[in-house]
N, C-alpha and C positions, 0 to 999 in steps of 0.2 A: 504493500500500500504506500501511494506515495506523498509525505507527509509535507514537502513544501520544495521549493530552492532558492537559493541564493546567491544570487550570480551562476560563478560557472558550476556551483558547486548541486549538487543536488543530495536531499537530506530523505531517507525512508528507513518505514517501520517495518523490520522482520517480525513477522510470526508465525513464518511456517519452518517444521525445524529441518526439514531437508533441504531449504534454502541454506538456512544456515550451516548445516555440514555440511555444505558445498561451499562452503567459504574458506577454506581451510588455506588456501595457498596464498589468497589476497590478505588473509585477516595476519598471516603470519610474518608477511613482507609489512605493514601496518607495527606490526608489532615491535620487527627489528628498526624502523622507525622512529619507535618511540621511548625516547631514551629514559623515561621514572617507569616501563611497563615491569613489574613481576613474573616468577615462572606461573601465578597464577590466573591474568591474563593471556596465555597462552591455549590458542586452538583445542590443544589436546586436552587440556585441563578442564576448557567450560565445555564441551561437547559433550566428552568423558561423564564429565557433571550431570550434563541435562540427560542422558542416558539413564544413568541412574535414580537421578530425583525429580528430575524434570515434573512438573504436570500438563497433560492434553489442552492446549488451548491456553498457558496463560506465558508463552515464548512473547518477549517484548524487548527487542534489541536496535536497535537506535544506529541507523549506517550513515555516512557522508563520503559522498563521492566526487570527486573531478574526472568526470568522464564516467570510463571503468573502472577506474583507480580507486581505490578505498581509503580516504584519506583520515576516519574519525570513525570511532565506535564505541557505542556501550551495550554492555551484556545484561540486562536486565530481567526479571519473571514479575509475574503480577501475584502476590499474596493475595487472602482476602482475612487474615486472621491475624491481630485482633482487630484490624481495620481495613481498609482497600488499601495496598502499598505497591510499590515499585523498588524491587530490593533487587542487588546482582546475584548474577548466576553466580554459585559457588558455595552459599548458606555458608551454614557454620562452622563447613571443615575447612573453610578457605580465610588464610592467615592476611590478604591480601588486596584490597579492593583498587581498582582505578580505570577509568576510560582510556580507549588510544588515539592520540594524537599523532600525527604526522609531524615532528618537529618543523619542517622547511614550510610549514602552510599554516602555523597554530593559531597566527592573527588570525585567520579566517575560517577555519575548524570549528574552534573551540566556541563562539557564538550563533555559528548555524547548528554546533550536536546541542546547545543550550536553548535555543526553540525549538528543536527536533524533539528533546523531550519533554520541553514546557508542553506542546502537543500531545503528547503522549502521556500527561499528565493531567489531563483535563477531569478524570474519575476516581484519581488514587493519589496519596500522599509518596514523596521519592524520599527513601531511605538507603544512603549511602552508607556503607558501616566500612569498619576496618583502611581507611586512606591513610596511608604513606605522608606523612610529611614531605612536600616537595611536588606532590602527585600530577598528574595534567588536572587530576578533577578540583584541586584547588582555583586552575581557570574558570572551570564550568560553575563552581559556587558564584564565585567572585562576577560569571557573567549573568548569571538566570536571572529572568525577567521577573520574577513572580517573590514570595515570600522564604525565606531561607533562616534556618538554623541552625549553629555549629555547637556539636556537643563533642565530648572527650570518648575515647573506645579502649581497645583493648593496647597493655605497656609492650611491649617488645625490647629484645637487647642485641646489640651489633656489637661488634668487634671489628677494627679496620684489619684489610688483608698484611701482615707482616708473616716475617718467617718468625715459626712457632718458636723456636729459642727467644725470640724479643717480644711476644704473649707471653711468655712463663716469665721475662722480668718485671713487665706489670705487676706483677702481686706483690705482697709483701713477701721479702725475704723467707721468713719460717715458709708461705706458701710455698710458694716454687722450689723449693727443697722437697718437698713431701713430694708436688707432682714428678719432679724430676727422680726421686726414689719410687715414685709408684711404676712411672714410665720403664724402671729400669726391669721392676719385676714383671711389668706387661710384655717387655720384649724378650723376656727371657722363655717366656713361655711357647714361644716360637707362635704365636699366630699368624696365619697368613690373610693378605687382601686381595679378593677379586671381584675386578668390575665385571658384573654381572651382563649379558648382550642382550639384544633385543628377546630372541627368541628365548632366553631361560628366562626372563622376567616372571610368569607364570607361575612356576616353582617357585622362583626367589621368593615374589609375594606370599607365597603359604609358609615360607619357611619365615619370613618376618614377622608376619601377624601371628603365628603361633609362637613364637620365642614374646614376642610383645604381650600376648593373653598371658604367658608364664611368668614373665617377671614383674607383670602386675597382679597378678594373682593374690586377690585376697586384701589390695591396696586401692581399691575404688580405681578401676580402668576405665576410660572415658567407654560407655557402651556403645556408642555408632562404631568404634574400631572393631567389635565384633559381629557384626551386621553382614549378610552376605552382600548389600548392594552396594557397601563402603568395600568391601576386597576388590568387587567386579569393576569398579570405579577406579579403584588406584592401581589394580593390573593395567586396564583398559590406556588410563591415561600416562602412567610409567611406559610400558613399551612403546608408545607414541614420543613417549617427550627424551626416551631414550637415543630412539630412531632420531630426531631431530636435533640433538645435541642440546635440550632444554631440562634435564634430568639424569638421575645415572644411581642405579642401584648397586649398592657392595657389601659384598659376604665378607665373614671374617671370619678364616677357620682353621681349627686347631684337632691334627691328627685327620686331616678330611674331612672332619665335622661342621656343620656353620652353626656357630657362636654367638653371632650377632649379626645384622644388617641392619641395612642404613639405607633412606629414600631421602635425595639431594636431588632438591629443585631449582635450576639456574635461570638466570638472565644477566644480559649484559653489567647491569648494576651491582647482582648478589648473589651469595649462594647461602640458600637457606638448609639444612636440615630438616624434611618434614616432620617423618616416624622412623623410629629405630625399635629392634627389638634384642633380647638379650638375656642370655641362658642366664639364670640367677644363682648358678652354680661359678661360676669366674671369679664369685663376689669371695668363693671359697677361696682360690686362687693368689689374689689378691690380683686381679686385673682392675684396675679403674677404667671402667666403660665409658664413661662422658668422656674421658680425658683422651683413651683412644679415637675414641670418634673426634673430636674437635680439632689433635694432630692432624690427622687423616685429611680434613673441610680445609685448613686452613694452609697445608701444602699444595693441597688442589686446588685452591683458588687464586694460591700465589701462582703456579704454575698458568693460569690461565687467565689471567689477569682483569681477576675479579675485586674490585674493591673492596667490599664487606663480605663477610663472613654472620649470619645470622641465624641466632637463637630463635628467631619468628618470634610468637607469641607466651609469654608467662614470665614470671618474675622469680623463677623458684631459685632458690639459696645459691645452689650449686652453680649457676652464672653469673653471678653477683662475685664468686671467689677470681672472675679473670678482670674485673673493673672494665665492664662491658659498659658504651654508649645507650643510656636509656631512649629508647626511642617511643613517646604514644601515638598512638593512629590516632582520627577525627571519625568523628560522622555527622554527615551531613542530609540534612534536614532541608525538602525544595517541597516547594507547593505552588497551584494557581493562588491567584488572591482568591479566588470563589474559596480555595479549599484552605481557607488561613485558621479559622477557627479546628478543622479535623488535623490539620497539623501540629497546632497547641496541644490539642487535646494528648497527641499520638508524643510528643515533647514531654508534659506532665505525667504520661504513665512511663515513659523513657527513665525518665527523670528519679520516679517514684521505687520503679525494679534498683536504680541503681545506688540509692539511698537506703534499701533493704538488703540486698549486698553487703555493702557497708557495713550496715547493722550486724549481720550475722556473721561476718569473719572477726567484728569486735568482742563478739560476743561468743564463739568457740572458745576462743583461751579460757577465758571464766571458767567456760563448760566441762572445759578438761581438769580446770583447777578444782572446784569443787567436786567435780568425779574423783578426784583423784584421792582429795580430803575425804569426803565419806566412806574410799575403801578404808582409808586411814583406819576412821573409826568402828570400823566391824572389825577390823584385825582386833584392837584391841577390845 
């Protein structure tokens, strides 16, 4: 359907989804274009996606073209729960939100995909979650026509690409002694690294999410990881982003055995770590698994000269120990004026989940505290 033009440019709405997987070769030359895009905008990733979780009928992707050229895009689906939305493809396993722009055309992009989707907007509130600091969709905020709101999302942590010896003197001294004593006993143990091909991807995936179900076992495992539609999804889109050089899965094995693996999402800008998984027997060992794995990211991405190195999404302790760059995403809140009031409203309950949050990680320690006083007093 064709949603408008603007000069030479012409601006339409997908909604059929074999349109859109047939976009695979234009959306990816777009992509390598667009210099803040993630391995999460990438082809294999939202296709992969909408395979998976996709729903019939609510595909809403946002194109701009010069000519046949694809010069601009956003990947969108339509919600209807807990209100009418426009959220990106990718939901909540995706650490990564942002539109593509064509860097050499953005004066002109970035305000024809900003009425392409004020149009596309005329029925449903647009919820941008998880942006990048820097992102192209800080243009498309910064252009939209209508009502807009920036709220805070999820922390993330980076690391700049150095060679790993100059990561281990970031820490404090007693630190980097211990990693470098752990590192000595990891290497001792002879485990080996292999990058995984297209064609064992398959395997590799079963053999990661079952070491990943083990070593969280009994420790609250995020449950979409064990979901059949969440494997067929990161098989589906691993081999794809393997094949294209936007990915790369590696075993780690000891005696033949695989020990651990790892799913490393790239792009020009980063190399993230998705999911790893890891026999909770090593711990016997005395292998330090993060530390092996972060060696491993952060040779690879110096060799291929990737700037950051990233933790993705969480704040948990054990990245805090390398004095990582804290990084928060934004989200971004678009509305027609017609839809200014549904977008408060959709703002205040935003608002409301995330001051309950709050509440209840302040109030866990207590929980543990006084659990822990009342076993006190039954012992005695």
């Amino acid at each position: 359907m064709t949603a408008g033009s603007d000069g030479a440019l012409s601006v339409t709405l997908c909604r059929d989804p074999r349109q859109f997987a047939a976009l695979e070769e234009p959306w990816n030359r777009l992509l390598r274009a667009c210099p803040t895009a993630t391995p999460f905008q990438s082809h294999a990733w939202l296709h992969s996606w909408w395979l998976s979780y996709g729903k019939d009928g609510r595909l809403r992707t946002i194109l701009v073209r010069r000519g046949e050229e694809l010069v601009g895009a956003a990947a969108l689906t339509l919600v209807h729960r807990p209100l009418p939305l426009l959220v990106p493809l990718g939901g909540p396993i995706t650490d990564y939100f942002d539109v593509l722009v064509d860097a050499r055309c953005a004066d002109e992009v970035v305000p024809a995909l900003a009425r392409g989707l004020h149009r596309a907007a005329r029925r449903a509130v647009v919820d941008l979650r998880e942006v990048r600091p820097g992102a192209a969709a800080e243009a498309l905020y910064r252009h939209w026509p209508g009502v807009r709101s920036k709220l805070t999302d999820s922390t993330c942590m980076e690391l700049p690409t150095l060679p790993f010896d100059e990561l281990v003197k970031r820490m404090p001294a007693s630190g980097a002694q211990r990693v470098r004593a752990k590192l000595r006993k990891t290497d001792a143990t002879g485990i080996e690294e292999h990058e995984v091909s297209e064609q064992e991807v398959p395997g590799a995936v079963r053999n990661l999410l079952r070491l990943h179900e083990k070593q969280w076992r009994g420790r609250g495992v995020t449950p979409e990881h064990l979901r059949p539609r969440f494997a067929e999804h990161l098989t589906r889109a691993t081999r794809r982003m393997v094949r294209a050089g936007e990915g790369r899965l590696t075993e780690f094995r000891l005696d033949g055995e695989v020990v651990a693996a790892n799913v490393t999402l790239l792009s020009a800008g980063l190399s993230g770590g998705y999911l790893y998984g890891a026999d909770p027997d090593l711990r016997t060992r005395k292998v330090d698994v993060a530390t092996l794995l972060l060696r491993h990211e952060a040779r690879r991405a110096l060799a291929e000269g990737r700037p950051v190195v990233s933790f993705l999404r969480g704040s948990e302790p054990y990245k805090n120990h390398w004095r990582p760059r804290t990084v928060v995403n934004q989200r971004f809140l678009l509305s027609t004026t017609a839809l200014a009031p549904l977008l408060r409203l959709h703002e205040s309950q935003v608002m409301g989940r995330g001051l309950a949050v709050d509440a209840l990680r302040e109030a866990l320690p207590a929980a543990r505290d006084w659990r822990a006083r009342l076993n006190e007093l039954r012992v005695r």
